[in-house]
Structures are given as C-alpha cells and as structure tokens.
C-alpha positions in Angstrom: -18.6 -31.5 -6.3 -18.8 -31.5 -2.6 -15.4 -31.3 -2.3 -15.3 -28.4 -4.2 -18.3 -26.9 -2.1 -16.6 -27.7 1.3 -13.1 -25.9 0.1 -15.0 -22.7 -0.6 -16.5 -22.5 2.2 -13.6 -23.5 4.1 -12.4 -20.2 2.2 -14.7 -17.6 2.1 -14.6 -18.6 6.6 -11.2 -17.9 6.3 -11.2 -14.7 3.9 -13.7 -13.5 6.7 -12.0 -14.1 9.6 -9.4 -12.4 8.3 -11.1 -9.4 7.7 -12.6 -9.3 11.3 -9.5 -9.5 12.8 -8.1 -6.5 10.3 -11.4 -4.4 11.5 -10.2 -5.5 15.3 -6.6 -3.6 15.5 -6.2 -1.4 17.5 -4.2 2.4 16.3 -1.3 1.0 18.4 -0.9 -2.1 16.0 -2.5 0.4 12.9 0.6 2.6 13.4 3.2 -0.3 14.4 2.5 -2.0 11.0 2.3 1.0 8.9 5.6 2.0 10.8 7.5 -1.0 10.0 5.8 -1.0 6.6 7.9 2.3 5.7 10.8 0.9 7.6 11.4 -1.3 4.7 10.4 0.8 2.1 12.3 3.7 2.9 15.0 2.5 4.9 14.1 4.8 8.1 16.7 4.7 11.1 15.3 3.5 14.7 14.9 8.0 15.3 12.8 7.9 12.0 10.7 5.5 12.8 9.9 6.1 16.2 8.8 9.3 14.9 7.1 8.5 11.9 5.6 5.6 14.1 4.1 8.4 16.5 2.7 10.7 13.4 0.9 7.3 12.4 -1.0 6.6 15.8 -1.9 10.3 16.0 -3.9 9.7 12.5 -4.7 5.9 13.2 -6.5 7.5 16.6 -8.4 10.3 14.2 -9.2 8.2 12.3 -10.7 5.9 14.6 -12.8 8.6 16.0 -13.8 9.9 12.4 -15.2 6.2 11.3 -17.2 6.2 14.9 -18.4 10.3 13.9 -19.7 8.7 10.5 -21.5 5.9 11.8 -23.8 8.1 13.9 -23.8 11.0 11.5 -27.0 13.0 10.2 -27.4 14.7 7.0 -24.8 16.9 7.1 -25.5 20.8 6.0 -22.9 21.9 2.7 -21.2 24.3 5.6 -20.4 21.3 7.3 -19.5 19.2 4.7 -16.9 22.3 3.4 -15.9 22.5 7.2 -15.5 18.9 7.6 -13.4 19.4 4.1 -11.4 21.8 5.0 -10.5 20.1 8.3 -9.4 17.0 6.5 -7.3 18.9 3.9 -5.6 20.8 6.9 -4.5 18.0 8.3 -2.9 16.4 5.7 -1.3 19.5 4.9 0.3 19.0 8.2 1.0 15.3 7.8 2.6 16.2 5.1 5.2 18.6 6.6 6.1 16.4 9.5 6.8 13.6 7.2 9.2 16.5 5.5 11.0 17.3 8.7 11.6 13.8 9.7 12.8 12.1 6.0 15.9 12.7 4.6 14.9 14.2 0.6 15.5 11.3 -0.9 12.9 9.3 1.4 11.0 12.7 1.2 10.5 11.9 -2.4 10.1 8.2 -2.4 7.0 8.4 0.4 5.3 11.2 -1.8 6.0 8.6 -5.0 4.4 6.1 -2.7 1.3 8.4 -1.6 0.7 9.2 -5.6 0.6 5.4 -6.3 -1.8 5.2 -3.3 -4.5 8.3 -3.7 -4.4 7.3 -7.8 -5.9 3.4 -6.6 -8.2 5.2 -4.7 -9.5 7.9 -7.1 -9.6 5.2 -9.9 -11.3 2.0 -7.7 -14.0 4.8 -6.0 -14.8 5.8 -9.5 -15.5 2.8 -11.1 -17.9 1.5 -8.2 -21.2 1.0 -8.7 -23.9 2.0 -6.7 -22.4 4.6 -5.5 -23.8 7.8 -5.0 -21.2 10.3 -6.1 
C-alpha cells in the first residue's frame, strides 16, 4: 500500500511539472514546435516552414497578450464582447488566407482537415464541462 501511495505521488509531481514547464514556453518555442509539428504532417519545404513558422509566433505572441488581457479583465459590456468577437474572427479569417498562400492545395486541404478535427475536440470537450457557465 505505501508503495502504491509513493508511485502516485511520484506521478501526479511529475504530471505537474510537466505542465509548469508547458505553461513556461515562450512564443518562440510555441511557434518552433507547432512549426515542426506541421513539418511532419504536411510535408512543408524549409520556405514553408519558415513561413508558416513566422504566422505561428505572430499568433503565439497575441495570444500571449490575450491570456495576460483576460487575467485582468472586468465585466466586459455585450459591445465589447461583439468587438472582442469580431476581432477574433478577423483574424482567423486572415490566418486562414496566409496559410492558403503559403500551402501547396493539397497541404491546403490536409491543414483545414486538421483544423476541423481540432475545433470539433474543442466544441465537443467545452460542452460537456461541468461547471461551466455557458
């Protein structure tokens, strides 16, 4: 029985560590990853993925600077939530064509494949949450 106590511990140290250090990256090492991620997946070229690589730290940075907005945020006014919206739907809008100019259409395809199976896990797990004021 202690055994079994000390290797969960041992565990759930490790399982946190692990997510501390994940919290820690920086958007250079966010977009390297993510980069490299879609290197092998979609068989970019070195051009592609320096490219694709740059798109990447651009969001990883906004993103950044979003999570640091919310963490200090007030309630937020409905034209400010539809601003805020509309801001966030913009720029995907223009992720989206940069990702068209840079892939060939067959990576093209593949990457907006890979962004369904992505926003579907999303949609489904945020549902299904409880305690969660939606």
């Amino acid at each position: 029985m202690k055994k079994i106590l000390f290797l969960l511990t041992i565990l759930s140290t490790c399982f946190t560590h692990a997510n501390d250090v994940k919290k820690d990256r920086t958007p250079e090492q966010i977009a390297s990853i993510k980069s490299k991620k879609m290197t092998l997946a979609l068989d970019l070229n070195s051009t592609q993925q320096s490219q694709v690589e740059k798109l990447l730290l651009i969001q990883a940075k906004d993103r950044k600077l979003n999570k640091t907005k919310r963490k200090d945020r007030e309630k937020l006014t409905e034209e400010q939530k539809f601003a805020r919206h509309e801001a966030a739907l913009e720029k995907n809008i223009a992720m989206k064509r940069e990702m068209k100019s840079i892939l060939n259409v067959d990576q093209y395809s593949q990457w907006l494949q890979m962004m369904a199976k992505r926003s579907k896990g999303k949609k489904k797990g945020s549902r299904h949450r409880k305690g969660r004021d939606r």
